[in-house]
Backbone and ligand atoms as CSV (ligand in chain L), in Angstrom:
chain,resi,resn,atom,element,x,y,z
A,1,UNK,N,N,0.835,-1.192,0.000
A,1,UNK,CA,C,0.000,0.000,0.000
A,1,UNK,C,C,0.874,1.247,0.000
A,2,UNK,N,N,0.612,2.502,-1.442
A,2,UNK,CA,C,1.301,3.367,-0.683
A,2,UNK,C,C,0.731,4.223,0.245
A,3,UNK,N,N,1.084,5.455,0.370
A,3,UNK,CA,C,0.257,6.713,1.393
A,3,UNK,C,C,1.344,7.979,0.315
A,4,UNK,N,N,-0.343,8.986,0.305
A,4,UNK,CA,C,0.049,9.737,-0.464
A,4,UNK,C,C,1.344,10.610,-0.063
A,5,UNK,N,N,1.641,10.987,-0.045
A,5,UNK,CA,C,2.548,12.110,0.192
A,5,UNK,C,C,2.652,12.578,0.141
A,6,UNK,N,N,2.453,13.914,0.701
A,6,UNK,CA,C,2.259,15.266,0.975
A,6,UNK,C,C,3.578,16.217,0.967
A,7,UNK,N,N,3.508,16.569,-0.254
A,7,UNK,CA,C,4.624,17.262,-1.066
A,7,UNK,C,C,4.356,18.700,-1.244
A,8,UNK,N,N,4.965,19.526,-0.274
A,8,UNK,CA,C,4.787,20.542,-0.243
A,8,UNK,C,C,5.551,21.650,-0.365
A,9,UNK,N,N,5.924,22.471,-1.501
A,9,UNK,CA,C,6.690,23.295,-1.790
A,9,UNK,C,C,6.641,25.037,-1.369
A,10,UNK,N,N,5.945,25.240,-0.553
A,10,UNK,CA,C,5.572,26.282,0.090
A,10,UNK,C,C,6.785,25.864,1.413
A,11,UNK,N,N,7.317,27.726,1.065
A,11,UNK,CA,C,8.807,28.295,2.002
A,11,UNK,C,C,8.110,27.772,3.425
A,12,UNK,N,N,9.494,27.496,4.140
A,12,UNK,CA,C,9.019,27.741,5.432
A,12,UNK,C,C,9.267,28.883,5.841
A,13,UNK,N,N,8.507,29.141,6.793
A,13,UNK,CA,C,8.272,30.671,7.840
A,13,UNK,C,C,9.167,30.683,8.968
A,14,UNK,N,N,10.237,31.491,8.797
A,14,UNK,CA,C,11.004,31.829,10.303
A,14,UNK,C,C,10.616,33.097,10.614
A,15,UNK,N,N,10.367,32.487,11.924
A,15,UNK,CA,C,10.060,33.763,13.237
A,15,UNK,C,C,10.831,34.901,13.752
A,16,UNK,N,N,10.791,36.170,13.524
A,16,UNK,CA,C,11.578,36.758,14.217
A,16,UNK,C,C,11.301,36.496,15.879
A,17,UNK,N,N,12.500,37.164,16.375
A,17,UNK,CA,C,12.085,37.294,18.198
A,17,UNK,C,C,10.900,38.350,18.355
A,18,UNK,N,N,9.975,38.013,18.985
A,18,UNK,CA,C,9.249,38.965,19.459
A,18,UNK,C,C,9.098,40.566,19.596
A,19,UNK,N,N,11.050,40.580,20.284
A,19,UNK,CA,C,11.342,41.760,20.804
A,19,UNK,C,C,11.487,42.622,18.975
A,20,UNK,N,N,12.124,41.959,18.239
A,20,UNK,CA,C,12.422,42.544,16.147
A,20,UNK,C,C,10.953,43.012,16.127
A,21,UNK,N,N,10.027,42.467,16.124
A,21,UNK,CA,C,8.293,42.404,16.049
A,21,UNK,C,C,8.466,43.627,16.722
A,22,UNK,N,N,8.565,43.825,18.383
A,22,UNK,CA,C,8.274,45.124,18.473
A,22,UNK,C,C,9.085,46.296,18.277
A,23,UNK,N,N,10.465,46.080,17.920
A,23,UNK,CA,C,10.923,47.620,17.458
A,23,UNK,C,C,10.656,47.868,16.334
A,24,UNK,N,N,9.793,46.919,15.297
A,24,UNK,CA,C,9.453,47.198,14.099
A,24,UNK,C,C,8.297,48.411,13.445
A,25,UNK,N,N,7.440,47.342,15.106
A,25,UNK,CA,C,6.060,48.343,15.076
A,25,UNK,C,C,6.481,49.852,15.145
A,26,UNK,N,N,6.900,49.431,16.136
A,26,UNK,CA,C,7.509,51.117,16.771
A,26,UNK,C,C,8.378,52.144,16.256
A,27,UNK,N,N,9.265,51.609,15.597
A,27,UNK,CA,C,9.527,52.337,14.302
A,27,UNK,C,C,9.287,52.601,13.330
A,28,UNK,N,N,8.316,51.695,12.775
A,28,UNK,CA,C,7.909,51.775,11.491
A,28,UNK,C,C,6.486,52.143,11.078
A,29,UNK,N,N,5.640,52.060,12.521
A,29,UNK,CA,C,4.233,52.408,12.695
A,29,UNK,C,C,3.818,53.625,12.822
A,30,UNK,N,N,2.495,53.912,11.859
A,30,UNK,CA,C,2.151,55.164,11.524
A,30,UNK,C,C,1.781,55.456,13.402
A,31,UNK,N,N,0.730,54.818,13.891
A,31,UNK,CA,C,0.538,55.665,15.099
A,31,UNK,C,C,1.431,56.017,16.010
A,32,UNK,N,N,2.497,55.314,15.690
A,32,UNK,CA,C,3.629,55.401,16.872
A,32,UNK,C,C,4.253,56.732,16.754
A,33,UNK,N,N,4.770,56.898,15.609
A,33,UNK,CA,C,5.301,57.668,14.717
A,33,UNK,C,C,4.454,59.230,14.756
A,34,UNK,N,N,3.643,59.077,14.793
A,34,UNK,CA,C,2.654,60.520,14.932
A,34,UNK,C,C,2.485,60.095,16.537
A,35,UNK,N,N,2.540,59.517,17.593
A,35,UNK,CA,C,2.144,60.190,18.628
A,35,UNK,C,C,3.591,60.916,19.292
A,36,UNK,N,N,4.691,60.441,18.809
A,36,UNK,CA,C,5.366,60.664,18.907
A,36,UNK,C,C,6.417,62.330,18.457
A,37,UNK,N,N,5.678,62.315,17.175
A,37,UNK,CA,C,5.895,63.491,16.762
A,37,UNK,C,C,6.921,63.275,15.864
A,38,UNK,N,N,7.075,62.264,15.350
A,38,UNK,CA,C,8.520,61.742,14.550
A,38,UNK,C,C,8.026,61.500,13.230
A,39,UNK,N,N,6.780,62.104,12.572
A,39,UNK,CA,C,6.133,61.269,11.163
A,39,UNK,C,C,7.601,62.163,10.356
A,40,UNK,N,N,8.224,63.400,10.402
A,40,UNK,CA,C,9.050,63.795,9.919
A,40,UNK,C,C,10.808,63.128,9.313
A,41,UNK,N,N,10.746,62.129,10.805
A,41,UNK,CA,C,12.065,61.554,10.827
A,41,UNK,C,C,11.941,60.353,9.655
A,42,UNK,N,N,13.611,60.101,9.681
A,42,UNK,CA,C,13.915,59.101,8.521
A,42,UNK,C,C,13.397,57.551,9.331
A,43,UNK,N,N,13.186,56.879,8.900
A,43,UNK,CA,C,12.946,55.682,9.172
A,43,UNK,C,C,14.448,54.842,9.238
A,44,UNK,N,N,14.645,53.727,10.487
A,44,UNK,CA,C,15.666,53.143,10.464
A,44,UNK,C,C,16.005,52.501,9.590
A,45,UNK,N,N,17.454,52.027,9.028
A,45,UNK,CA,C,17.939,50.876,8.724
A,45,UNK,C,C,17.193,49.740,9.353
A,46,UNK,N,N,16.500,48.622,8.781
A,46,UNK,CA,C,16.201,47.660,9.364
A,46,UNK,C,C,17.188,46.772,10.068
A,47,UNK,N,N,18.388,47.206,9.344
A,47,UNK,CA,C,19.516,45.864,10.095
A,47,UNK,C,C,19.859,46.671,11.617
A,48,UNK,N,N,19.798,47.778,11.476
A,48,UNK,CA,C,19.576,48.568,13.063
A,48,UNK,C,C,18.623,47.613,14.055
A,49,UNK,N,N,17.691,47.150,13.534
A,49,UNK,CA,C,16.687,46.539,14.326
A,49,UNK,C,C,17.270,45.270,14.892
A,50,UNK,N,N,18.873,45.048,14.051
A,50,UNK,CA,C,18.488,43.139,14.616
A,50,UNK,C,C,17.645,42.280,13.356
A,51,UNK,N,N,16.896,43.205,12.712
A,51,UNK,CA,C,16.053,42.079,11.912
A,51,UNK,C,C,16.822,41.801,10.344
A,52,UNK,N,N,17.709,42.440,9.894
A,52,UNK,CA,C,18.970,42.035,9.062
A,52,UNK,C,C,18.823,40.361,8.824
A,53,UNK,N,N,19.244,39.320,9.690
A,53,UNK,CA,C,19.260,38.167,10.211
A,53,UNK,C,C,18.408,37.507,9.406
A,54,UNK,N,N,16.812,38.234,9.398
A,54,UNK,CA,C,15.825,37.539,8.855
A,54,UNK,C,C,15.893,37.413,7.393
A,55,UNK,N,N,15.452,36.650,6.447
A,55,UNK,CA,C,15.301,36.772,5.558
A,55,UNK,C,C,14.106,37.563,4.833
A,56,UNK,N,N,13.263,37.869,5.415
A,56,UNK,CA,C,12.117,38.737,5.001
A,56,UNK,C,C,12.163,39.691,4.998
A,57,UNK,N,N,13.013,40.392,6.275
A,57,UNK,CA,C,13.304,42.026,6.139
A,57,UNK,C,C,14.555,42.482,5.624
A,58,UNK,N,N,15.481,41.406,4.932
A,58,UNK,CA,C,16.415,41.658,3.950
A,58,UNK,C,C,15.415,42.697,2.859
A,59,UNK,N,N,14.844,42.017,2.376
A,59,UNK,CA,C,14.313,42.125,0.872
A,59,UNK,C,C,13.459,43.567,0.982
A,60,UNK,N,N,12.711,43.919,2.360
A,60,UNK,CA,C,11.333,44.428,2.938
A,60,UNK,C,C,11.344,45.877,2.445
A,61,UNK,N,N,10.841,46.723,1.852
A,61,UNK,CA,C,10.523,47.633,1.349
A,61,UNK,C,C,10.145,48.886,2.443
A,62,UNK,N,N,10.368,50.075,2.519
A,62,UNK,CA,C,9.736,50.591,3.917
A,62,UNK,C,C,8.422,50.383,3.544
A,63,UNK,N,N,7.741,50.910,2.656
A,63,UNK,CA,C,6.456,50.848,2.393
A,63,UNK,C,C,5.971,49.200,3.080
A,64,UNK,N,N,6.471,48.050,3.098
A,64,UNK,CA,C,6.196,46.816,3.560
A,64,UNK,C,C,6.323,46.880,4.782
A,65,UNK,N,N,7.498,47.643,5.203
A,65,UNK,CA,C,7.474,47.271,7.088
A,65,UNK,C,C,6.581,48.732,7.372
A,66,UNK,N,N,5.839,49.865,7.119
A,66,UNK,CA,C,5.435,50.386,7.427
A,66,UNK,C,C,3.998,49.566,7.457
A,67,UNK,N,N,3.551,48.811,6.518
A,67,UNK,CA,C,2.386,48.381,6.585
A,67,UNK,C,C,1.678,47.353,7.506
A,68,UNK,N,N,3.268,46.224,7.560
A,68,UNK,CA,C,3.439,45.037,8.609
A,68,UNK,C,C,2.951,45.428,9.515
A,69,UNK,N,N,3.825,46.664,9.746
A,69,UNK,CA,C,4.039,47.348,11.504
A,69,UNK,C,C,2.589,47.522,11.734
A,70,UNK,N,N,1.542,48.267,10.848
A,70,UNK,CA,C,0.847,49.266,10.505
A,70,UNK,C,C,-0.564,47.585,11.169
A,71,UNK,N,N,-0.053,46.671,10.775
A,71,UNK,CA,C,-0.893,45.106,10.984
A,71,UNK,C,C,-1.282,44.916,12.541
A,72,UNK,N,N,0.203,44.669,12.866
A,72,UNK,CA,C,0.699,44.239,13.821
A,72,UNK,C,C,0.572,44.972,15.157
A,73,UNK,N,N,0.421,46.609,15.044
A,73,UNK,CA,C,-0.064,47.691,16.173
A,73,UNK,C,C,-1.231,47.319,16.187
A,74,UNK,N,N,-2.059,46.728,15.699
A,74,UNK,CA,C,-3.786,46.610,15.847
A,74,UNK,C,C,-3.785,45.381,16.276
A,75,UNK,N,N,-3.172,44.655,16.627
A,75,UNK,CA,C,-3.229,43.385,17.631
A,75,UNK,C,C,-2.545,44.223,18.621
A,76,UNK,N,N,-1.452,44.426,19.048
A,76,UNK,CA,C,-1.239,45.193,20.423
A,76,UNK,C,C,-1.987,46.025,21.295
A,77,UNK,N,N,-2.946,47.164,20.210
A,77,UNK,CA,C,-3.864,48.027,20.767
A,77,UNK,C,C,-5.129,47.600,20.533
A,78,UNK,N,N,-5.576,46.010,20.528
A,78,UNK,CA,C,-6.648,45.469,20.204
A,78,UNK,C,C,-7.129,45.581,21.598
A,79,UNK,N,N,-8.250,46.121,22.083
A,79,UNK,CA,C,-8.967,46.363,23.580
A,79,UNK,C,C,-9.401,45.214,24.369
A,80,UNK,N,N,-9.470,44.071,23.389
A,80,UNK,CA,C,-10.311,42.942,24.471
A,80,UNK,C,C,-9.086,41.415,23.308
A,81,UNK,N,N,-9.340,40.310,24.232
A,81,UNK,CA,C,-8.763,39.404,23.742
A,81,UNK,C,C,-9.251,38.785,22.247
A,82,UNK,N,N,-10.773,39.088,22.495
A,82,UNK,CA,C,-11.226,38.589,21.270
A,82,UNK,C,C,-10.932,39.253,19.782
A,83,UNK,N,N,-10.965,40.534,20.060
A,83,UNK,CA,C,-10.138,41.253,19.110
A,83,UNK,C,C,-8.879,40.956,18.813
A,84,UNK,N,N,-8.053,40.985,19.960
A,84,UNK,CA,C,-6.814,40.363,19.473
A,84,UNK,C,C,-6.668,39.134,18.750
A,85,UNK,N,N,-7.888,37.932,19.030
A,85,UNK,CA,C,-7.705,36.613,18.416
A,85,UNK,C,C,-8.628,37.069,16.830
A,86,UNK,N,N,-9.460,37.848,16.570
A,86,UNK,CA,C,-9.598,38.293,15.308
A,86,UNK,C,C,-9.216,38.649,14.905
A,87,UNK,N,N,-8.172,39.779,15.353
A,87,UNK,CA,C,-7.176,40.297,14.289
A,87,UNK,C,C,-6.302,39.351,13.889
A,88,UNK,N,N,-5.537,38.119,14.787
A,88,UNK,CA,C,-4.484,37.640,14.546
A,88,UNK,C,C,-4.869,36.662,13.439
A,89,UNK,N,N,-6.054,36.152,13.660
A,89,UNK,CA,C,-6.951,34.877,13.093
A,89,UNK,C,C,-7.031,35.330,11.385
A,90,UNK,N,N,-7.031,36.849,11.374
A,90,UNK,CA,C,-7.201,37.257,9.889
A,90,UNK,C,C,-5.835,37.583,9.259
A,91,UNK,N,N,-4.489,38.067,10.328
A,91,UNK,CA,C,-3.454,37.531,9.768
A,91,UNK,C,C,-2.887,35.958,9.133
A,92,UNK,N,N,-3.568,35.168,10.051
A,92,UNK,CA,C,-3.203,33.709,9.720
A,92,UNK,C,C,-3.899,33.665,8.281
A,93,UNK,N,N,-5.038,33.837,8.641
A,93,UNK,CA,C,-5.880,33.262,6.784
A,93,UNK,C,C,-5.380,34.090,5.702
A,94,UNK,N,N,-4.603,35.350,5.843
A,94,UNK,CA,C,-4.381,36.024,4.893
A,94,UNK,C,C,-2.722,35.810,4.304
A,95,UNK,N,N,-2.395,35.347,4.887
A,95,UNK,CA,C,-0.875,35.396,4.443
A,95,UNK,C,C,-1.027,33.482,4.456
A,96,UNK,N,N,-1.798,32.540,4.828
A,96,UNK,CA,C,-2.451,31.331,4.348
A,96,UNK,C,C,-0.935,30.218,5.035
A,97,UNK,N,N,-0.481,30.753,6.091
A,97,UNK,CA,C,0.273,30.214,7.168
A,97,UNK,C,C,-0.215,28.826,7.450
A,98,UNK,N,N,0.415,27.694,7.725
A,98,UNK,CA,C,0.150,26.281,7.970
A,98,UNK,C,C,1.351,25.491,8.516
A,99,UNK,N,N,0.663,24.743,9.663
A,99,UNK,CA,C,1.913,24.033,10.079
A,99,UNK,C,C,2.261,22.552,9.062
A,100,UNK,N,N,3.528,21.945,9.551
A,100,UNK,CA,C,3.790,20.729,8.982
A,100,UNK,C,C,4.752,20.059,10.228
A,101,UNK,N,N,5.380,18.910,9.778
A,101,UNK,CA,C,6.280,18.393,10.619
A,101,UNK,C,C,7.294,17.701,9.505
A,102,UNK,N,N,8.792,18.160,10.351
A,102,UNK,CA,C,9.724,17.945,9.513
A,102,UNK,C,C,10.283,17.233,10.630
A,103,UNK,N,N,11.171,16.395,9.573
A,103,UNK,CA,C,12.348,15.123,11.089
A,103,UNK,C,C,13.681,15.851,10.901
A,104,UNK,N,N,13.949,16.260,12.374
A,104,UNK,CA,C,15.193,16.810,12.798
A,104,UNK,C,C,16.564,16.076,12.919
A,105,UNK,N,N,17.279,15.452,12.350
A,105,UNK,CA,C,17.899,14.114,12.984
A,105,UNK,C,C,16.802,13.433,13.297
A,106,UNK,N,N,16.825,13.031,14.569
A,106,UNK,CA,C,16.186,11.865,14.888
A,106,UNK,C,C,14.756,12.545,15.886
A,107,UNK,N,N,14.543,13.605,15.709
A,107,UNK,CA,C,13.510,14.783,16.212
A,107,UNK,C,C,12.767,15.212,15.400
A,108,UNK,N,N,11.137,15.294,15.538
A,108,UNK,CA,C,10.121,15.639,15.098
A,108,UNK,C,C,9.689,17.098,15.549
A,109,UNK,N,N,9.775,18.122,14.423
A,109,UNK,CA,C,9.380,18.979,14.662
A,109,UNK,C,C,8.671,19.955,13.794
A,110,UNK,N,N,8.265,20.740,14.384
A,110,UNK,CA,C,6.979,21.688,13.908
A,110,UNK,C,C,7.358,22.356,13.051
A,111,UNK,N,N,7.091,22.675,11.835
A,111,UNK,CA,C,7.718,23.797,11.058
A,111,UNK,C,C,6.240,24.275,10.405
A,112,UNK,N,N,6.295,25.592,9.859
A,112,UNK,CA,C,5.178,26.554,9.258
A,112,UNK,C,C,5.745,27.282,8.132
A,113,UNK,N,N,4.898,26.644,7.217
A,113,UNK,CA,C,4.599,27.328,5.682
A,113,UNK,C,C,3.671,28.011,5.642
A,114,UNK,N,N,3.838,28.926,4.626
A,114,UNK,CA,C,2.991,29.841,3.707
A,114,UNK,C,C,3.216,29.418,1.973
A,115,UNK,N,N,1.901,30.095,1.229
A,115,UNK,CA,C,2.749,29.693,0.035
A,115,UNK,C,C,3.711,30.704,-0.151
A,116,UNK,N,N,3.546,31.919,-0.053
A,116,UNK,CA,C,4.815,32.875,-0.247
A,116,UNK,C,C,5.251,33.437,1.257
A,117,UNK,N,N,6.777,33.673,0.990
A,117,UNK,CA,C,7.205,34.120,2.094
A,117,UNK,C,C,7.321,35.868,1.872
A,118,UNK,N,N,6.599,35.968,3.520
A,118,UNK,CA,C,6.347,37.354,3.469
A,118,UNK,C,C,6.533,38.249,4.870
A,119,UNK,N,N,7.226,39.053,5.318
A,119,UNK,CA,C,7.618,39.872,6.146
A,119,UNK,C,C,6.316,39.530,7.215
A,120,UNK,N,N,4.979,39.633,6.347
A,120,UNK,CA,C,3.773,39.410,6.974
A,120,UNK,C,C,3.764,38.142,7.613
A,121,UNK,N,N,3.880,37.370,6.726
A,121,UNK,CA,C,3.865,35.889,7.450
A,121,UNK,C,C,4.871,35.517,8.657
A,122,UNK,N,N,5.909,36.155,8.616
A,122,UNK,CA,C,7.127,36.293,9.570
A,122,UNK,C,C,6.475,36.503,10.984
A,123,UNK,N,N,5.878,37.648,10.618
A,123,UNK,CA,C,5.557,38.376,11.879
A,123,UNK,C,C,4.415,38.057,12.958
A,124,UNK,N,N,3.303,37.721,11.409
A,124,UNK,CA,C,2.109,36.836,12.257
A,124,UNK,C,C,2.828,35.481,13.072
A,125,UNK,N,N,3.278,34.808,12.560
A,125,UNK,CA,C,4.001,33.744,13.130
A,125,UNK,C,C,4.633,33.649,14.331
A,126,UNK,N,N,5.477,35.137,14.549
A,126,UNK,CA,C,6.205,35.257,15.508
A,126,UNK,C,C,5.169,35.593,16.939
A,127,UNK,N,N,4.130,36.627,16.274
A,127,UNK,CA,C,2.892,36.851,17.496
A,127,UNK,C,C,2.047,35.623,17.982
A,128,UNK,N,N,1.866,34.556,16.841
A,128,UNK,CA,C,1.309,33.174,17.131
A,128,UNK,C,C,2.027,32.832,18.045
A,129,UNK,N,N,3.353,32.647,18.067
A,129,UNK,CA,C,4.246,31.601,19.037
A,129,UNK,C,C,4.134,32.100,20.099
A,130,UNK,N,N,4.127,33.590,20.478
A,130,UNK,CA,C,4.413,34.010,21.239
A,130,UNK,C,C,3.152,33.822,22.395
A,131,UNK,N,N,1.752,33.731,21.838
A,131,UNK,CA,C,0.845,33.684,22.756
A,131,UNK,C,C,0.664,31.725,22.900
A,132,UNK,N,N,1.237,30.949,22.146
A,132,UNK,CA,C,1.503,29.748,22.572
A,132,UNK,C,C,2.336,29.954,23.835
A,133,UNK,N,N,3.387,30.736,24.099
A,133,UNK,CA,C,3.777,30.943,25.198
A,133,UNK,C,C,3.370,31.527,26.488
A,134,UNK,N,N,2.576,32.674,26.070
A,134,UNK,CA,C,1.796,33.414,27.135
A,134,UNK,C,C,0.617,33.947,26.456
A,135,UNK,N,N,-0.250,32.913,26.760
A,135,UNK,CA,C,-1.897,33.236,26.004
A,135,UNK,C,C,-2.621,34.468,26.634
A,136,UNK,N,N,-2.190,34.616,27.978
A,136,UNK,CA,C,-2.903,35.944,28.491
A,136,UNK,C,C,-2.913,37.284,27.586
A,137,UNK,N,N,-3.599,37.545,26.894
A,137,UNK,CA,C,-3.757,38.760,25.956
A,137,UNK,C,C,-3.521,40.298,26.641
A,138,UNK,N,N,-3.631,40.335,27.766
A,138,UNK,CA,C,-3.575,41.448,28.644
A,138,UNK,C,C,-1.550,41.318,28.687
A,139,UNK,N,N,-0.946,40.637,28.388
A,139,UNK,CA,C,-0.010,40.955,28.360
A,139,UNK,C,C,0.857,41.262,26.890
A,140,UNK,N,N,0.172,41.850,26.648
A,140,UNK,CA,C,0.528,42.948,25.224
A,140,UNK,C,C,-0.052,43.800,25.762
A,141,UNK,N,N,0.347,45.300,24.736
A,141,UNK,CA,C,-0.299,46.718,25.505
A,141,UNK,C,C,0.103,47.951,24.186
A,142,UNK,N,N,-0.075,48.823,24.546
A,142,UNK,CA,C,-0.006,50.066,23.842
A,142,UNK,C,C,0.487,50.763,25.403
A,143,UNK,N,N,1.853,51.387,25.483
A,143,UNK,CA,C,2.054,52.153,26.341
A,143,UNK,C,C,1.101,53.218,26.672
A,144,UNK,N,N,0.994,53.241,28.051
A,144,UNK,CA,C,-0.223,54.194,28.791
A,144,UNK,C,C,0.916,55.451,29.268
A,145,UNK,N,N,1.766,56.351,28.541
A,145,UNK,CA,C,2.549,57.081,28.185
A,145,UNK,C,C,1.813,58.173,27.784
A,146,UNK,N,N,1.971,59.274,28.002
A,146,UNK,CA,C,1.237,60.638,27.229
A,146,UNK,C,C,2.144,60.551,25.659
A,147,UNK,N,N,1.918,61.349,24.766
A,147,UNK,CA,C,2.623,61.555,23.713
A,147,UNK,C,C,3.468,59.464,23.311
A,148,UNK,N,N,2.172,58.889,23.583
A,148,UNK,CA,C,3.386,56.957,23.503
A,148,UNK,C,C,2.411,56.301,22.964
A,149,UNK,N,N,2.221,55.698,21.610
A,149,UNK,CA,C,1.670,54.353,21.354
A,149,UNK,C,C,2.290,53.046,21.438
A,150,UNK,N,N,3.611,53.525,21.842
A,150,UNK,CA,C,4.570,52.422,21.451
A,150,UNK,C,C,3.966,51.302,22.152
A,151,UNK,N,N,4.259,49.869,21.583
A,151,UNK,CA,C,3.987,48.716,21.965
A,151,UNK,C,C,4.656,47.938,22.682
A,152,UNK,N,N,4.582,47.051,23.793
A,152,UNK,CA,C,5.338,46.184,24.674
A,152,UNK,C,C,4.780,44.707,24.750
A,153,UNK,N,N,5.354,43.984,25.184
A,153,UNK,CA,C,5.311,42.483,25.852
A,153,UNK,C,C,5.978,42.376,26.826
A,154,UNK,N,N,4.435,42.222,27.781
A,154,UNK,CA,C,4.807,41.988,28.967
A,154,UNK,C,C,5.467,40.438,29.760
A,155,UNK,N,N,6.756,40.886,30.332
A,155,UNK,CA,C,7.269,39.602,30.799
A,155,UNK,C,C,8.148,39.958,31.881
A,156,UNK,N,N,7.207,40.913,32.580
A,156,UNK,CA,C,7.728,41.301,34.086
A,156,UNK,C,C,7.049,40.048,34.729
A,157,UNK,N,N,7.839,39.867,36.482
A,157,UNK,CA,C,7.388,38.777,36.808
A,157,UNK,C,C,5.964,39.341,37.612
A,158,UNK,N,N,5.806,40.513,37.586
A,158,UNK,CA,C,4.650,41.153,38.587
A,158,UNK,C,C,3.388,41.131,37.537
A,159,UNK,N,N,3.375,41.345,35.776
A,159,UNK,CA,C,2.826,41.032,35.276
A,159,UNK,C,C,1.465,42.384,35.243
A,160,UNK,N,N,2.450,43.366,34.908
A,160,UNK,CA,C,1.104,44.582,35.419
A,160,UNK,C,C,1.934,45.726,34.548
A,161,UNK,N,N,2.896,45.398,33.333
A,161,UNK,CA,C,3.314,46.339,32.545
A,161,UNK,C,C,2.857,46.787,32.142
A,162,UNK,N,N,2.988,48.580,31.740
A,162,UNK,CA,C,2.215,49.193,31.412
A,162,UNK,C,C,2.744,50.168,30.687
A,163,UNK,N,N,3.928,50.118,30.719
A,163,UNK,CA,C,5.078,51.583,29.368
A,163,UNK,C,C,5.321,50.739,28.677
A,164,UNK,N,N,5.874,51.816,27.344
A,164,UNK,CA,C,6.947,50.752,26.620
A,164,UNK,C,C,8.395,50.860,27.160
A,165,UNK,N,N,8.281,51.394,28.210
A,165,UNK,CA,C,9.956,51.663,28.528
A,165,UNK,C,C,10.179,52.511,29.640
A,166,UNK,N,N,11.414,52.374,30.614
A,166,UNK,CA,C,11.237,52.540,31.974
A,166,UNK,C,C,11.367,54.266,31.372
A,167,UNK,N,N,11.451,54.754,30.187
A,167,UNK,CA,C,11.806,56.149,30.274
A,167,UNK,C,C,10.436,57.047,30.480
A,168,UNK,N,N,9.286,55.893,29.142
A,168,UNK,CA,C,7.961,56.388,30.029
A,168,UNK,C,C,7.289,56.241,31.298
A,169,UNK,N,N,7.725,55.099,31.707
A,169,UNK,CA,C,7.511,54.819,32.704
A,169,UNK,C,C,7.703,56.219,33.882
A,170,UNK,N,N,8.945,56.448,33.742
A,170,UNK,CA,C,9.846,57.555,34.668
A,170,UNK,C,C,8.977,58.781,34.184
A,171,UNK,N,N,8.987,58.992,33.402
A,171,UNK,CA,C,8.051,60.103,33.042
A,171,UNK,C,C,6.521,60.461,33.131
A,172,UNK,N,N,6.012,59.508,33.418
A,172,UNK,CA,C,4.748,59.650,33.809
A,172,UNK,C,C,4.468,59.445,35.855
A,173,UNK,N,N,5.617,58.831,36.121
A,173,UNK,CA,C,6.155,59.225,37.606
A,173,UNK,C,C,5.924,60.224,37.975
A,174,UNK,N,N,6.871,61.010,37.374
A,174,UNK,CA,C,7.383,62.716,37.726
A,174,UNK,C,C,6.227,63.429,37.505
A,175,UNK,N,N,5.483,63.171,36.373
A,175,UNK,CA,C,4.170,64.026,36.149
A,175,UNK,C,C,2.972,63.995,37.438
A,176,UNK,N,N,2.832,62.596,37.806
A,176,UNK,CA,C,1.872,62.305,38.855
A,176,UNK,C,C,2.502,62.862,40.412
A,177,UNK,N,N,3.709,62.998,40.715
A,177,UNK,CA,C,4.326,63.283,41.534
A,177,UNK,C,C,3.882,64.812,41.221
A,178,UNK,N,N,4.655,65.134,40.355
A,178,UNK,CA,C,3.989,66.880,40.570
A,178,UNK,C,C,2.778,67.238,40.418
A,179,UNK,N,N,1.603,66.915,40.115
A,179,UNK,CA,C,0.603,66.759,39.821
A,179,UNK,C,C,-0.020,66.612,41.671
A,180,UNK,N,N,0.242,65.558,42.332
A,180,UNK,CA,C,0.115,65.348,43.602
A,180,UNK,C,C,0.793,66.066,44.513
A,181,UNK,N,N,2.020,66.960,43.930
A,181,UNK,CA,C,2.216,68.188,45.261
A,181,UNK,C,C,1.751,69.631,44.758
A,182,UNK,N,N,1.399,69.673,43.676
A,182,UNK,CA,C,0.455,71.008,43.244
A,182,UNK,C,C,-1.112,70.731,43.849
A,183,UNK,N,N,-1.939,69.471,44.441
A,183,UNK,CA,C,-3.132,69.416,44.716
A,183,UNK,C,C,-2.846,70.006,46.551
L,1,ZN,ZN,ZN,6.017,54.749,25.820
């Protein structure tokens, strides 16, 4: 008897780290970028990011990582989980992401195709894994920063992050501090 065989020529999908995912947004994202006051500035070198490495943001166009980014901030600033699992759910079907299993040596493991490889597919992928790791949706965010959309992942052990960075963080300190000796 044979068994068909499932011959599949669709790239596999490598993941950036999480952390590439978010300096991408954040640099490359329109809201970030206007709350910031930076729609003026040049946009980074991507290999600045670390994401060089990848093969998707070799090739990536700004117009492409502006748009990725442009994806990918609307799962971060998605308000409730279910949003977040709709937005992500319509990244998966759209860039048509699928797992398989490949033998490692003597190890079975997971690998994910698309038919084309795409900065998009990269990225959805990388946000998939990541809530395989920590499904709690409340730990993504849109910094609660004045003048900050920037985006974070939370992986404090207190689990109650809320900047994108101890600088907003520090800064919205000082504001409430003076704020509380002017009352
Ligand atoms: Zn911030």
């Amino acid at each position: 008897m044979t068994v068909n065989r499932r011959i599949s020529t669709s790239p596999t999908i490598s993941p950036p780290p999480l952390d590439i995912v978010i300096k991408i947004v954040n640099e490359y994202g329109d809201a970030p970028r206007r709350a910031a006051h930076e729609e003026a500035h040049d946009y980074p070198d991507p290999a600045s990011l670390g994401g060089a490495v990848y093969g998707a943001f070799q090739t990536a166009s700004t117009a492409d990582l502006v748009a990725v980014a442009n994806q990918a901030h609307a799962i971060f600033a998605a308000p409730t989980a279910d949003r977040v699992a709709s937005e992500l759910d319509a990244l998966i079907a759209a860039t048509g992401l699928s797992p398989r299993v490949v033998a490692d040596g003597v190890m079975i493991r997971e690998a994910w195709t698309a038919p084309h490889a795409s900065l998009l597919a990269s990225v959805t992928l990388a946000l998939l894994l990541h809530f395989r790791e920590i499904p709690d949706a409340r730990r993504i965010g849109v910094c609660a920063g004045d003048d900050c959309v920037d985006v974070y992942a939370d992986a404090s052990p207190t689990r109650r992050r809320r900047y994108c960075s101890i600088t907003c963080q520090n800064r919205a300190r000082a504001r409430s501090y003076r704020a509380a000796r002017r009352a």
